[in-house]
Every structure is written in structure tokens, then in C-alpha cells.
C-alpha positions as CSV (number, residue, x, y, z in Angstrom):
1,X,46.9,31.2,20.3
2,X,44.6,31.4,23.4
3,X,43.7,34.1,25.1
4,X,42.2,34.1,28.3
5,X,40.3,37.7,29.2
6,X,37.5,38.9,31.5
7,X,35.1,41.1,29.0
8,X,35.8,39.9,25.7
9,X,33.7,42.0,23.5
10,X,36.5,44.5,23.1
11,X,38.6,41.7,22.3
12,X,36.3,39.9,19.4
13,X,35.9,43.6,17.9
14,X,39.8,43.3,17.6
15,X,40.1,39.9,16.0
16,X,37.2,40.8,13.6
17,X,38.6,44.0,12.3
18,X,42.0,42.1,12.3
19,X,40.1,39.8,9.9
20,X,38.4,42.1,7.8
21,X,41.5,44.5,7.6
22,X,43.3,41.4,6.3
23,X,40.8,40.1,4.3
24,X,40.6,36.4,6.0
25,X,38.2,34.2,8.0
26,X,37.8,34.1,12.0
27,X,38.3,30.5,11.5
28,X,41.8,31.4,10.0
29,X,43.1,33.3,12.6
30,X,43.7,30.6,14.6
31,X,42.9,31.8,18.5
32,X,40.9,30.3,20.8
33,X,39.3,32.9,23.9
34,X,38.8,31.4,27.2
35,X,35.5,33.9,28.1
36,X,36.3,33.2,32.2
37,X,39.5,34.1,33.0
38,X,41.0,31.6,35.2
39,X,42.2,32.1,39.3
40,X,45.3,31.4,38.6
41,X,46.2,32.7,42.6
42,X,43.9,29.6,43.4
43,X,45.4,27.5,40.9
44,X,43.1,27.1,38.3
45,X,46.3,26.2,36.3
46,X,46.0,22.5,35.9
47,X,42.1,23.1,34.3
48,X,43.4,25.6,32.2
49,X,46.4,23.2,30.9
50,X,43.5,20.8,30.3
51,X,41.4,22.8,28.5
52,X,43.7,24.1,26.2
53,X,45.3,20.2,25.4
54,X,41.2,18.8,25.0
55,X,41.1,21.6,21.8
56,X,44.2,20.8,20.5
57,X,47.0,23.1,22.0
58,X,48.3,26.1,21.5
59,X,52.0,28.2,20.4
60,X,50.9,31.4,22.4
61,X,48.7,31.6,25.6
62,X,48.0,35.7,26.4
63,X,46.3,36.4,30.2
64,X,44.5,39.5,29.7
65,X,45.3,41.1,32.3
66,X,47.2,39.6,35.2
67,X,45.0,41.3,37.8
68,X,41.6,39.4,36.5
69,X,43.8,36.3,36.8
70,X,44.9,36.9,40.4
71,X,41.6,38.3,42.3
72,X,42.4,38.3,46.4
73,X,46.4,37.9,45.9
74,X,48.7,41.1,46.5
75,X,50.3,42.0,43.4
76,X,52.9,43.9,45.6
77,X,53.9,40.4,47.4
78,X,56.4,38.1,46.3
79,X,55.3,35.3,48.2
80,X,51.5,35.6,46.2
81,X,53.2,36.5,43.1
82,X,56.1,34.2,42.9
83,X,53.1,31.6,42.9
84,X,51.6,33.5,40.1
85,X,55.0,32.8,38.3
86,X,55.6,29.1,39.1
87,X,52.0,28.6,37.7
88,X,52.6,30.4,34.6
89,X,56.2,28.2,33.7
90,X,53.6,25.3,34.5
91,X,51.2,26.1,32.1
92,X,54.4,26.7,29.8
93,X,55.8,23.3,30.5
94,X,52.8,21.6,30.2
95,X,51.6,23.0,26.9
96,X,54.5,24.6,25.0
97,X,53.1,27.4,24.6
98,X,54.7,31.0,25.3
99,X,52.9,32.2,28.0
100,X,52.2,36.1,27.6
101,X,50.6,38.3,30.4
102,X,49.4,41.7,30.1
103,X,50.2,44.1,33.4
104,X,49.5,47.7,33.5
105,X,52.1,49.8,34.5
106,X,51.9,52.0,38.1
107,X,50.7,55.8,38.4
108,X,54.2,56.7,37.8
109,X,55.1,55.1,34.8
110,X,58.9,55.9,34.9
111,X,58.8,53.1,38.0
112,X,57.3,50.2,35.1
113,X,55.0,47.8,36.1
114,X,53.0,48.0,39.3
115,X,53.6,45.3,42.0
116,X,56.1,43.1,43.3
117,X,59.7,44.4,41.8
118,X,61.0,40.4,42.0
119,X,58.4,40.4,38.7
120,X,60.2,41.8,35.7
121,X,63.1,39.5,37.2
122,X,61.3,36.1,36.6
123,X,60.2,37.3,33.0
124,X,61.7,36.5,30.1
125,X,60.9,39.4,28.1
126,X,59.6,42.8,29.3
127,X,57.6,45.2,26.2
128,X,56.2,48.0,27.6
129,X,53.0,49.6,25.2
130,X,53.1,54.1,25.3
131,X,51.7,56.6,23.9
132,X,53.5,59.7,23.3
133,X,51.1,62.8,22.5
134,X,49.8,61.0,19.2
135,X,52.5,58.4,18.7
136,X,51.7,54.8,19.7
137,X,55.4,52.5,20.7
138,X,56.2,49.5,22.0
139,X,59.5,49.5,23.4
140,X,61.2,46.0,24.9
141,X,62.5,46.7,28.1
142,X,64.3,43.7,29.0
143,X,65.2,40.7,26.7
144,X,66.9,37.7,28.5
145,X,69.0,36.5,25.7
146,X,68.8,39.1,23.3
147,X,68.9,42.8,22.5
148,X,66.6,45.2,24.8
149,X,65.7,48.5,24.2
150,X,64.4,48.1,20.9
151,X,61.1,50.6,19.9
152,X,58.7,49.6,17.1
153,X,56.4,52.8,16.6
154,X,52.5,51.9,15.2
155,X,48.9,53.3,14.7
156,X,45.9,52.4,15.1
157,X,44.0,52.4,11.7
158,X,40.0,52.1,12.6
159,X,38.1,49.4,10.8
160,X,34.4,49.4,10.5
161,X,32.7,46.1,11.4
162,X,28.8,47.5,10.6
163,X,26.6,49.7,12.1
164,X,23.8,49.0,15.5
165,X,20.4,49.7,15.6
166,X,20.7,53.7,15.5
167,X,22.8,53.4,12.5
168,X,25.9,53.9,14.2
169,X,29.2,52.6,13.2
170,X,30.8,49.5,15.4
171,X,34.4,49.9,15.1
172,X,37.5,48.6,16.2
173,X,40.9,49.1,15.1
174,X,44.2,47.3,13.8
175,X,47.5,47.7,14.6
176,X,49.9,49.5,11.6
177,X,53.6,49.1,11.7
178,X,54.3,52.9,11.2
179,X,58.4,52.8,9.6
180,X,60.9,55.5,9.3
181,X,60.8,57.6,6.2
């Protein structure tokens, strides 16, 4: 897995409770984070494919978030972002890898993802991440050859990762399947 994110401290918090939580090394986890994230709006693309084939390739590539990737093009034009979308099924082609990217929804989330509406039409798969009062869900919203609609419910169980120089915690969280009694 790589994952290529503007401000990654968050994100290493993540993977290190993941870690601990689970009781395995950062070494076994198996990701890769690209600290930079790449213009993929001026086609950083082909040094991205490179990188990721010069340490030895990945199954998953997540773009954390699709605005960092895309600074000066209009998320709301097809033209900038059916470019966005060519370069992604590049990187997919040339690596393998599933190619994952995180977009936030609009201010009226009943409308999904901001932008261009030609988006959730080039994707493959659509899972939209809510919060209901104090009930976390991820529900897929379109599935291209499968079964949509689908709603797995989780938590977020905190994980203590040591304390800073006032003696106060540093914490991050894991993800908890939370199932039907």
C-alpha cells in the first residue's frame, strides 16, 4: 500500500496505533507514505508510477485527499477533472495497484461529493464515510459490478502511543467493526 498525503503526522499516528492495537511491527504493515503529495493536475503521474515501481510496487495506492493532488485545477470542471481520472487509470495500468482517492463530500451532504458530477460516474466504487450523532458508517454508494448500498457501522477505539513533554498522552485511534447484536 502507498499512500500519498500532504501532513502526514496524523497519518503515522494512525498506522502506529494500528500497530500497537494489533500487536505487530511498522515494518509489517506493509505501506509505504509518499510525504509530498504529487500534482497530479500537472501530471506528476509518470514520477509517481516510477517511484512506486523503484520500491517495489504496490496492491493499493490511497491519494489523501484529491484536492492536495489537484492544486490550481477546478474540481467542478470535467475537462480538469476528467484529466485527473485518465491519470489515475494510468497510475492503475502502470502499477496494478487499486488506485483509492479520498474526496470530501459538499456542504450539503445529501448532494455526495463536491465537484464535477461526471466524477462518481468514472469511479468504480463510491463509499461514503458519516457520522450519525455517535455512530460512525461507511456505506457504498455505488459498486460497478456488485451490490451497492451496503453499510458497515465502526468506532473508533483510542490507542495511546506515549506521552510529550508535559506528560500528556499522544493518541490516535483504530477503527472497530462494531456488528449487530
Amino acid at each position: 500500500v502507498y499512500i500519498a498525503a500532504e501532513g502526514v503526522a496524523g497519518l503515522r499516528r494512525r498506522l502506529a496505533a494500528y500497530a500497537q492495537h494489533y500487536e505487530i511491527s511498522w515494518d509489517g504493515l506493509g505501506v509505504g507514505i509518499i510525504d509530498n503529495a504529487p500534482n497530479l493536475y500537472k501530471d506528476d503521474s509518470a514520477l509517481l508510477i516510477e517511484q512506486i515501481k523503484i520500491s517495489g510496487g504496490a496492491s493499493i495506492i490511497v491519494i489523501d485527499t484529491l484536492a492536495q493532488v489537484t492544486p490550481g485545477a477546478n474540481e467542478n470542471a470535467g475537462e480538469d477533472m476528467g484529466l485527473i481520472i485518465q491519470r489515475c487509470k494510468r497510475i492503475h495500468e502502470q502499477t496494478g495497484a487499486i488506485v483509492v482517492l479520498v474526496h470530501h463530500s459538499g456542504k450539503d451532504q445529501t448532494r455526495g461529493a463536491r465537484g464535477w458530477s461526471g466524477m462518481k460516474g468514472a469511479l468504480d466504487t463510491e463509499i461514503e464515510v458519516s457520522k450519525n450523532l455517535t455512530q460512525f458508517f461507511a456505506r457504498v454508494t455505488k459498486q460497478k459490478d456488485g451490490e451497492g448500498d451496503q453499510r458497515f457501522d465502526f468506532k473508533l477505539q483510542q490507542v495511546i502511543l506515549g506521552m510529550d513533554e508535559d506528560g500528556e498522552a499522544i493518541s490516535s485511534c483504530v477503527v472497530k467493526h462494531v456488528t449487530e447484536d
